[in-house]
Backbone bond lengths (Angstrom), bond angles and torsions (degrees), N, CA, C in turn:
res aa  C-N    CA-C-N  psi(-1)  N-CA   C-N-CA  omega(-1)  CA-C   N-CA-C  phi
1 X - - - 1.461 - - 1.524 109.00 -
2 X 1.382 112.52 109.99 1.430 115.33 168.27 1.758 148.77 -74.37
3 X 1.503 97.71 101.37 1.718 85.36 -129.08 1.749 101.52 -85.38
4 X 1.850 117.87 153.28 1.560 106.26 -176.05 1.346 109.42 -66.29
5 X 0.930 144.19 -19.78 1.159 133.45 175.09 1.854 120.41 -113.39
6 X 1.365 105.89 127.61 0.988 140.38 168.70 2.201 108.84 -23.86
7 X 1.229 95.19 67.01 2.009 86.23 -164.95 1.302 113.36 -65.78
8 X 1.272 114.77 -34.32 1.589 122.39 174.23 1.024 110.24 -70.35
9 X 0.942 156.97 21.56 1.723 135.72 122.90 1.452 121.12 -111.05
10 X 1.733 128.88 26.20 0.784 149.98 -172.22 1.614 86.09 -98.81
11 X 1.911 118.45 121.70 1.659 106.14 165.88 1.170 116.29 -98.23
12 X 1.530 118.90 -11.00 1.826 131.98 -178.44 1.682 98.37 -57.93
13 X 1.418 144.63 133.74 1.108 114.94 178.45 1.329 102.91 -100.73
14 X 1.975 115.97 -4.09 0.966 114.57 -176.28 2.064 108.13 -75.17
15 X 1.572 118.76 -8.25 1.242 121.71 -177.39 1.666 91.72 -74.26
16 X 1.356 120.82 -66.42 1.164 134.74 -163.90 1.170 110.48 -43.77
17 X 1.311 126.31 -56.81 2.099 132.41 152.18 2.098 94.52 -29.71
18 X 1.076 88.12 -84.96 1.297 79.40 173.10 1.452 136.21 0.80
19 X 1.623 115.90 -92.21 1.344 154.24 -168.56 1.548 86.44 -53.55
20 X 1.578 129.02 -41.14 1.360 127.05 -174.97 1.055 120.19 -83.29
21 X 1.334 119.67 -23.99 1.369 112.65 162.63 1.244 135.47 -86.52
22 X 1.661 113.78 1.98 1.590 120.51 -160.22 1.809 66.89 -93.90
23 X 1.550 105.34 -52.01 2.328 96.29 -157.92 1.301 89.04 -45.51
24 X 1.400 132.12 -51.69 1.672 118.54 -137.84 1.263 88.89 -90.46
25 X 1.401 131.58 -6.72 2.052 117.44 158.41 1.470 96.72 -73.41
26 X 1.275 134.46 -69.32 1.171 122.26 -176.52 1.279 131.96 -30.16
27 X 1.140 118.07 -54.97 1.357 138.66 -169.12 1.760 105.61 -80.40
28 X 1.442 127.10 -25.89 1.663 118.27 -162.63 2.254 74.58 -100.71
29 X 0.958 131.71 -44.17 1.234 120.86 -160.06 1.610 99.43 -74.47
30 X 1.161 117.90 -32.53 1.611 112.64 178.29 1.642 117.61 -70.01
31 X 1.549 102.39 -23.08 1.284 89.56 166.74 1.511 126.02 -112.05
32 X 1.485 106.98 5.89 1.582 113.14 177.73 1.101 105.97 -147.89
33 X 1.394 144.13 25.64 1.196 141.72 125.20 1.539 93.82 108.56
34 X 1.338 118.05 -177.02 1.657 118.35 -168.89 1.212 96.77 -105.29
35 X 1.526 138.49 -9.54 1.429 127.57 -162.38 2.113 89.25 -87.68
36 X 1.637 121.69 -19.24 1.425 110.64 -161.43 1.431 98.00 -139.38
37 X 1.644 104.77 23.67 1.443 105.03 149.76 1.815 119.29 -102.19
38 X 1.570 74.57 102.84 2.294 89.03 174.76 1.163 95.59 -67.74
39 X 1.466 118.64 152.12 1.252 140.38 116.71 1.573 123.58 12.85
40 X 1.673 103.29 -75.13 1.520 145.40 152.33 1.220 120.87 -22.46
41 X 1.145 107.13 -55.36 1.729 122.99 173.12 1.277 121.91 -67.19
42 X 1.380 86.14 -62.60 2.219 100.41 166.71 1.424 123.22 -38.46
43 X 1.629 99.06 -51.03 1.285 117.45 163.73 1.523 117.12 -38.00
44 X 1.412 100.31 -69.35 1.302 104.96 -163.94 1.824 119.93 -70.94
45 X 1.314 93.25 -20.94 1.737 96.80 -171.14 1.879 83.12 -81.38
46 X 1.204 132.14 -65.77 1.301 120.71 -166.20 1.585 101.56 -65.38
47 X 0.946 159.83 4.61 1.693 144.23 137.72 1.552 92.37 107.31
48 X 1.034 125.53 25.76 1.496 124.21 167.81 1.651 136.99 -125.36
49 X 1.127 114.33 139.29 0.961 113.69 -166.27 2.040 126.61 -68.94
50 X 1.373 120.72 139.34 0.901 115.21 167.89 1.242 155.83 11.19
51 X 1.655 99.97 -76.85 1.547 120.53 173.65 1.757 94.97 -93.60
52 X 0.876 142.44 3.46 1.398 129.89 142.61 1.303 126.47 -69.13
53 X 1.125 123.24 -52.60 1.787 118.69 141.81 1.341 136.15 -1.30
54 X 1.480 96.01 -63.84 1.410 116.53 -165.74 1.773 114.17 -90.36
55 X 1.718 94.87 -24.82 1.501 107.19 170.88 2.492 103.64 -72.44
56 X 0.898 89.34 -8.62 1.454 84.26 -155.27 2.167 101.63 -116.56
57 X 1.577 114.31 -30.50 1.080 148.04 151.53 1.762 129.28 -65.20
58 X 0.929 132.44 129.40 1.506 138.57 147.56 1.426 98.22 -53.21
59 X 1.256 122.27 -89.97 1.424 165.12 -156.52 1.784 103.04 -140.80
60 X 1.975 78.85 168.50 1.535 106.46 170.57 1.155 109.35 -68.31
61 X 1.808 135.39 -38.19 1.252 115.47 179.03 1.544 112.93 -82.59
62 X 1.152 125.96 -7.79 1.455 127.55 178.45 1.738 106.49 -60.48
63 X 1.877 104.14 -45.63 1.354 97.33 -178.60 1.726 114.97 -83.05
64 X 1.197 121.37 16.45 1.588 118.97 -143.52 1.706 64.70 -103.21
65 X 1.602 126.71 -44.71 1.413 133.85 -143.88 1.279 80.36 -86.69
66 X 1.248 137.96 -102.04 1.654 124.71 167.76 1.086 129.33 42.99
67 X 1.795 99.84 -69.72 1.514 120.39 -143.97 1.582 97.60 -95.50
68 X 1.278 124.55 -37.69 1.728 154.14 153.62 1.500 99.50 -34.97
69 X 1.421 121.36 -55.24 1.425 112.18 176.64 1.403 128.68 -90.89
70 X 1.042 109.70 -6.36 1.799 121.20 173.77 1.318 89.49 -77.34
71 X 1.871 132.94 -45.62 1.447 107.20 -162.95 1.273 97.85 -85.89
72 X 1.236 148.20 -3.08 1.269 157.17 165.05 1.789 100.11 -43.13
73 X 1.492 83.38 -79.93 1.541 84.96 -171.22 1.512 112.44 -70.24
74 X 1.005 149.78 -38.24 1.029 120.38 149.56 1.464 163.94 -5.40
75 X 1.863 100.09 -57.96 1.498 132.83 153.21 1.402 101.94 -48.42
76 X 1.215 120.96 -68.28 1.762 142.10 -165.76 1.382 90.90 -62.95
77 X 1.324 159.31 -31.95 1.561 153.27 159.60 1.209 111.61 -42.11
78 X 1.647 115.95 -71.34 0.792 128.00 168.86 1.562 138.52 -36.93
79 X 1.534 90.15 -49.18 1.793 97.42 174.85 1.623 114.95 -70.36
80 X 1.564 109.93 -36.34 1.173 106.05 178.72 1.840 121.25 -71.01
81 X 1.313 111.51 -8.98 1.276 110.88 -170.13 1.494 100.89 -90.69
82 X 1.468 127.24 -34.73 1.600 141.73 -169.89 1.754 93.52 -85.57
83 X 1.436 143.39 -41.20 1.062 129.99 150.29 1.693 140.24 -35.14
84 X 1.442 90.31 -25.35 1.872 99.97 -171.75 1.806 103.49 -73.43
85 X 0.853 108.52 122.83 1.798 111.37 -175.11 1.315 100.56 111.81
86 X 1.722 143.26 6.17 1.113 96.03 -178.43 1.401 121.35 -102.19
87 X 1.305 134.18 -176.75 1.494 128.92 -150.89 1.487 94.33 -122.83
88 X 1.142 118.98 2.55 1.497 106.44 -171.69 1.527 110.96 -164.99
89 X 1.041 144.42 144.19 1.517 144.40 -167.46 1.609 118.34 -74.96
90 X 1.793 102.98 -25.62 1.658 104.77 145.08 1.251 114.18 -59.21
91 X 1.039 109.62 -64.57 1.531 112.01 -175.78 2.002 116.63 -40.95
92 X 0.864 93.94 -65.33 1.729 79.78 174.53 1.656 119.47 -62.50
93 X 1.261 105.14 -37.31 1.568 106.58 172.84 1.548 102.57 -51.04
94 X 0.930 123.51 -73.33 1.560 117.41 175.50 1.844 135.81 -56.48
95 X 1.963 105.07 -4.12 1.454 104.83 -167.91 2.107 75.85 -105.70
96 X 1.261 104.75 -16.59 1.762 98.52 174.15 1.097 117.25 -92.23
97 X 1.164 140.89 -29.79 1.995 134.58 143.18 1.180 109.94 -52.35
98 X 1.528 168.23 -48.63 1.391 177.75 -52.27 1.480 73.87 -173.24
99 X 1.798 121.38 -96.79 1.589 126.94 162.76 1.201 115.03 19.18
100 X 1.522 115.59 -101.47 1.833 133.18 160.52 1.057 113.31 -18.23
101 X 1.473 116.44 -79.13 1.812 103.30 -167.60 1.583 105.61 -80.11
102 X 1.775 127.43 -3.38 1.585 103.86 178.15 1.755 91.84 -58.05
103 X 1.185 115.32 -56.16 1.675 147.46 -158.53 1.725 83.08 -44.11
104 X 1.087 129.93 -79.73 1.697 125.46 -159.02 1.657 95.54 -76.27
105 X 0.954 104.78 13.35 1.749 100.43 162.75 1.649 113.64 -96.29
106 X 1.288 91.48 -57.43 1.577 101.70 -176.12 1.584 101.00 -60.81
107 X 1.608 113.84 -45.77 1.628 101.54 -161.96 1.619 100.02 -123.51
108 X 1.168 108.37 83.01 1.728 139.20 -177.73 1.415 98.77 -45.10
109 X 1.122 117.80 -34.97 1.816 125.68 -156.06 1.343 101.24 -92.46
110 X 1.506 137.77 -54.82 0.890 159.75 -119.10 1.994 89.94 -119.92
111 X 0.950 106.98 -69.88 1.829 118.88 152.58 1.115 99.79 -30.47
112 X 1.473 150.18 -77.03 1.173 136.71 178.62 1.388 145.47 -49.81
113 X 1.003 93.46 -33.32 1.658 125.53 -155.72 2.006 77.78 -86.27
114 X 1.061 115.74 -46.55 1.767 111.96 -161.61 2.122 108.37 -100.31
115 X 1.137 94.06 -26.27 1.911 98.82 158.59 1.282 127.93 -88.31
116 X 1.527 120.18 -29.49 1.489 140.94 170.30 1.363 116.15 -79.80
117 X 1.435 79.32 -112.18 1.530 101.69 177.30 1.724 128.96 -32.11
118 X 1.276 112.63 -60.28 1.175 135.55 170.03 1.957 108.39 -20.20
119 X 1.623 112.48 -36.25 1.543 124.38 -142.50 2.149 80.51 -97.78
120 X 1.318 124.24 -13.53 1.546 114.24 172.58 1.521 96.33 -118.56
121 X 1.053 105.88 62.57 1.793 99.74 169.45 1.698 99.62 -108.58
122 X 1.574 118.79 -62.73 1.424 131.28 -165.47 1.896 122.23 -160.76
123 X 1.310 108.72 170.56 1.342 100.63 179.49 2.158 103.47 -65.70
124 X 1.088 92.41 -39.73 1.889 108.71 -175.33 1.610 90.74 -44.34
125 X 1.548 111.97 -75.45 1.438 113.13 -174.91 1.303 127.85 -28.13
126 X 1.522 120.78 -46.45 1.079 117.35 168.39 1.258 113.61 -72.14
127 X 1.395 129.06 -41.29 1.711 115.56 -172.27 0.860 111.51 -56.84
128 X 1.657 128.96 -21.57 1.651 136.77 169.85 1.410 104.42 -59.69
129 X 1.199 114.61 -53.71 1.557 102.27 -163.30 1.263 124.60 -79.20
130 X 1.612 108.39 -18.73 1.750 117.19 -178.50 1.830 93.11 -91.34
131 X 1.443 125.34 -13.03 1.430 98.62 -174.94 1.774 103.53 -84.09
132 X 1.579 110.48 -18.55 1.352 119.32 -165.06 2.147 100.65 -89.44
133 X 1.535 95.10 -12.22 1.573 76.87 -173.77 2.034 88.17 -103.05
134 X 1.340 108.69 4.23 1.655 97.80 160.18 1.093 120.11 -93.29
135 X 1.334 120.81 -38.70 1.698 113.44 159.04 1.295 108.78 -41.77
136 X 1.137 138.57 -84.27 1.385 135.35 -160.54 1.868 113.39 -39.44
137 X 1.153 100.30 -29.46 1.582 109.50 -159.43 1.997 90.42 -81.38
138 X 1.498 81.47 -28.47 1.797 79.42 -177.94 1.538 134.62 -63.29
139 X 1.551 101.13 -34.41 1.594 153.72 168.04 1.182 84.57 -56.80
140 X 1.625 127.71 -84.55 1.548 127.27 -160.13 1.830 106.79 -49.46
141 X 1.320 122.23 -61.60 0.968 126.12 168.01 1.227 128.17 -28.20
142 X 1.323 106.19 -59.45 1.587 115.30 178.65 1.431 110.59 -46.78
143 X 1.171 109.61 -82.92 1.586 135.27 -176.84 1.684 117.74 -44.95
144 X 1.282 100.65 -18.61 1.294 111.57 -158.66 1.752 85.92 -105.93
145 X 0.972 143.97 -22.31 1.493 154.55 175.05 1.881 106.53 -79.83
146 X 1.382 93.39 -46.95 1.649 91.63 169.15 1.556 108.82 -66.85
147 X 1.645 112.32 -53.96 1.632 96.34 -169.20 1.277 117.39 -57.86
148 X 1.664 128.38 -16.34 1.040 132.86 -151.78 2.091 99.35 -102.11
149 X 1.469 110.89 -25.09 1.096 117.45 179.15 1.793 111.04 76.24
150 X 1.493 94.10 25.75 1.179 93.52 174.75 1.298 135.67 -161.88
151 X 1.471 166.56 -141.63 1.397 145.75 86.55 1.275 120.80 -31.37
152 X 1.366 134.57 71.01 1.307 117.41 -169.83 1.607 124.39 -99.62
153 X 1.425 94.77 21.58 1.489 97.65 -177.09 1.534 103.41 163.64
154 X 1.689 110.08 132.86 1.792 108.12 -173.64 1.077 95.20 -68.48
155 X 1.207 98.24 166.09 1.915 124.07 -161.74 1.588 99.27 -60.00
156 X 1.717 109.85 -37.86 1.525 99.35 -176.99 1.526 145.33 -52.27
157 X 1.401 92.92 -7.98 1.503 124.79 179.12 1.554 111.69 -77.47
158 X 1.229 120.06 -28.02 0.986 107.44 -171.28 1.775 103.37 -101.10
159 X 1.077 112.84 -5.36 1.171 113.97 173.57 1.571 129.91 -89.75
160 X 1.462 98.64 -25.69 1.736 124.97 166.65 1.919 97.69 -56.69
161 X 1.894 87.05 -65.53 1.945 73.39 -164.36 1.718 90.02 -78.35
162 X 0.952 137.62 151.40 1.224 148.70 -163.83 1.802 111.68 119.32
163 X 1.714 111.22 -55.80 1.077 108.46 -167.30 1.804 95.24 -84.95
164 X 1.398 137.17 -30.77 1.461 143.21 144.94 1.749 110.44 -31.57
165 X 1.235 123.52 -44.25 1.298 116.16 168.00 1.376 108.21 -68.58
166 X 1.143 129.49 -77.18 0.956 152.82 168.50 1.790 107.46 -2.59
167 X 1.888 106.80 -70.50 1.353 110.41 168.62 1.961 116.68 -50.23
168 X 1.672 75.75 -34.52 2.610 66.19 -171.35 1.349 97.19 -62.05
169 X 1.675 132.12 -48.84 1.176 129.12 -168.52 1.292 108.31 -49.68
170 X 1.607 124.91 -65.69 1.178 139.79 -164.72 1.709 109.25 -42.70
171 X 1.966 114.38 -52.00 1.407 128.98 174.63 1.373 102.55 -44.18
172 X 1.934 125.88 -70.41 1.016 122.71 172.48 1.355 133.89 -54.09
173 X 0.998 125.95 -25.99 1.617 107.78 163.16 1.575 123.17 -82.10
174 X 1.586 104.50 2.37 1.975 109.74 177.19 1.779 85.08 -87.49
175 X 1.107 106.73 -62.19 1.334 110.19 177.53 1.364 124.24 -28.88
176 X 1.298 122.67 -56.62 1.558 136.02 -178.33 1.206 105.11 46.12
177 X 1.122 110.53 54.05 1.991 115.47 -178.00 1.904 88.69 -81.58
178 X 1.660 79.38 -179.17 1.654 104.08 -174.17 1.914 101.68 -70.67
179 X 1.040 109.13 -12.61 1.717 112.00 -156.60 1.674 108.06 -81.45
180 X 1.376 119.97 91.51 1.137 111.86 -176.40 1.301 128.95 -42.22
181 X 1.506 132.85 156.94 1.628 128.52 -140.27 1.672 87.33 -106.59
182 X 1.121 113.67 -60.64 1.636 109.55 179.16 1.455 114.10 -34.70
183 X 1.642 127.53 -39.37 1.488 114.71 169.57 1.393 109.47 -33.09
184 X 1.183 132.20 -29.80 1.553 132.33 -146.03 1.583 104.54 -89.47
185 X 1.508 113.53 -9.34 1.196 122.37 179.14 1.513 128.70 -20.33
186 X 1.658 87.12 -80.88 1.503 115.35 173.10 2.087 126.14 -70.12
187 X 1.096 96.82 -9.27 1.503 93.92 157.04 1.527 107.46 -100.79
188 X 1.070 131.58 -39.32 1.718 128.99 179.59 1.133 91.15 -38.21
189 X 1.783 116.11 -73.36 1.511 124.43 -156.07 1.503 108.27 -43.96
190 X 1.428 108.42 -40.70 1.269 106.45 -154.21 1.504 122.75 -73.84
191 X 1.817 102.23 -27.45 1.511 135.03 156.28 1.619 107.01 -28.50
192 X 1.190 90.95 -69.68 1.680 99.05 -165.95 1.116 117.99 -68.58
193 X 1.717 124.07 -60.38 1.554 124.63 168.27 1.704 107.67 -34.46
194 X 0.846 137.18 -67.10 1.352 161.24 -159.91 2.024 100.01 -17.54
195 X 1.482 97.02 -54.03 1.709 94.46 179.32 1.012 118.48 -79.41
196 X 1.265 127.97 8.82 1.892 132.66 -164.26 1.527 106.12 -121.25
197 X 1.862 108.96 -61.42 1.093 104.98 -158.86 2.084 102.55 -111.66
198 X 1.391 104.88 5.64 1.067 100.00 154.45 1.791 98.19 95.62
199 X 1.117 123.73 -178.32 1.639 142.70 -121.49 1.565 80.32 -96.55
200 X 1.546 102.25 -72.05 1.507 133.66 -179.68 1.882 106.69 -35.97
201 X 1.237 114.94 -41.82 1.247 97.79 -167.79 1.825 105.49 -110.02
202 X 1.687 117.15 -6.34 1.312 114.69 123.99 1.266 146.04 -47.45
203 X 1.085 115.69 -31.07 1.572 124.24 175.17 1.575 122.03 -89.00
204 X 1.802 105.36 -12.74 1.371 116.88 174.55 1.987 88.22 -76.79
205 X 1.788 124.51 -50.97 0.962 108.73 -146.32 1.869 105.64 -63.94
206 X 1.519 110.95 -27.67 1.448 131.36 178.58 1.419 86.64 -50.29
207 X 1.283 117.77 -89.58 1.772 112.46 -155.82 1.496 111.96 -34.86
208 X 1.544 123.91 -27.03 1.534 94.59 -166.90 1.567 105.50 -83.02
209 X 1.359 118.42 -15.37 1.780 123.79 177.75 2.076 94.74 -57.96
210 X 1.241 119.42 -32.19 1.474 113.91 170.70 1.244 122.51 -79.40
211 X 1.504 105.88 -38.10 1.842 98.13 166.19 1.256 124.71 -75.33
212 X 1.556 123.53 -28.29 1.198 129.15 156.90 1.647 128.10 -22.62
């Protein structure tokens, strides 16, 4: 079991219990859904005992919420580190989608478990996920008004293409076809730039999915 966080250099051993039980929520709900992920199971796939759970846990949905935000932050590590260098507000919009789908490529389970699965866990679960896909839309907005030097579009726009990305990603990872997810780069990018910086610098993000 490949766990998101790094346990070996963790010295708390109570983090390390931890870190194993958020993967083995991730990982038992991505592949059997939240209605026939026990407690029990979690337990048992992460190698820990019971009343350690419960010392470290509310509940199963306490860790389901947990486990939702560890891959959160995670993703968000990632994006912010592949963002640093870029020269242009396309440019990071597109080196932070590349980010996302490398991430639900490499960790199939974990990708699922937080685009899928994640959406029948609880009422909480969702307020997590619609407050985190309005932040982002807020971010897009923002930034996307500076590159553009302007108001270039009500905020709702950026939240439309976002939740349109959002759905292709979501299809492709139920799907789990042969078609690698990073191809998807350069049309995501191009989605989003599209209301800010205009046709022209959408159609630059399209051409590189052809030179690619």
């Amino acid at each position: 079991m490949v766990s998101l966080i790094a346990c070996s250099t963790v010295s708390d051993p109570g983090s390390v219990l931890r870190a194993r039980l958020l993967t083995a929520m991730t990982h038992t709900v991505a592949l059997h859904g939240y209605r026939e992920a026990s407690v029990a199971e979690v337990c048992a796939r992460a190698g820990v005992q019971l009343g350690v759970f419960d010392e470290l846990f509310l509940d199963r949905e306490d860790c389901c919420l947990a486990a939702y935000d560890e891959v959160v932050k995670h993703v968000s590590v990632r994006v912010l580190v592949a963002c640093r260098g870029a020269e242009s507000w396309e440019q990071s919009v597109r080196e932070a989608m590349r980010a996302v789908l490398a991430f639900c490529e490499q960790q199939p389970l974990a990708a699922r478990f937080a685009l899928v699965e994640s959406a029948g866990v609880s009422t909480r679960m969702l307020w997590r996920r619609s407050r985190l896909m309005a932040h982002l839309a807020d971010l897009v907005h923002q930034r996307g008004c500076v590159a553009a030097c302007a108001q270039a579009s009500p905020p709702a726009l950026a939240r439309a293409a976002l939740d349109r990305a959002h759905s292709i990603v979501h299809e492709s990872v139920v799907n789990a076809g042969s078609a690698r997810l990073v191809d998807l780069t350069a049309p995501l990018a191009s989605m989003i730039v599209l209301p800010y910086t205009g046709e022209q610098a959408a159609s630059r993000e399209l051409a590189r999915a052809q030179d690619a």
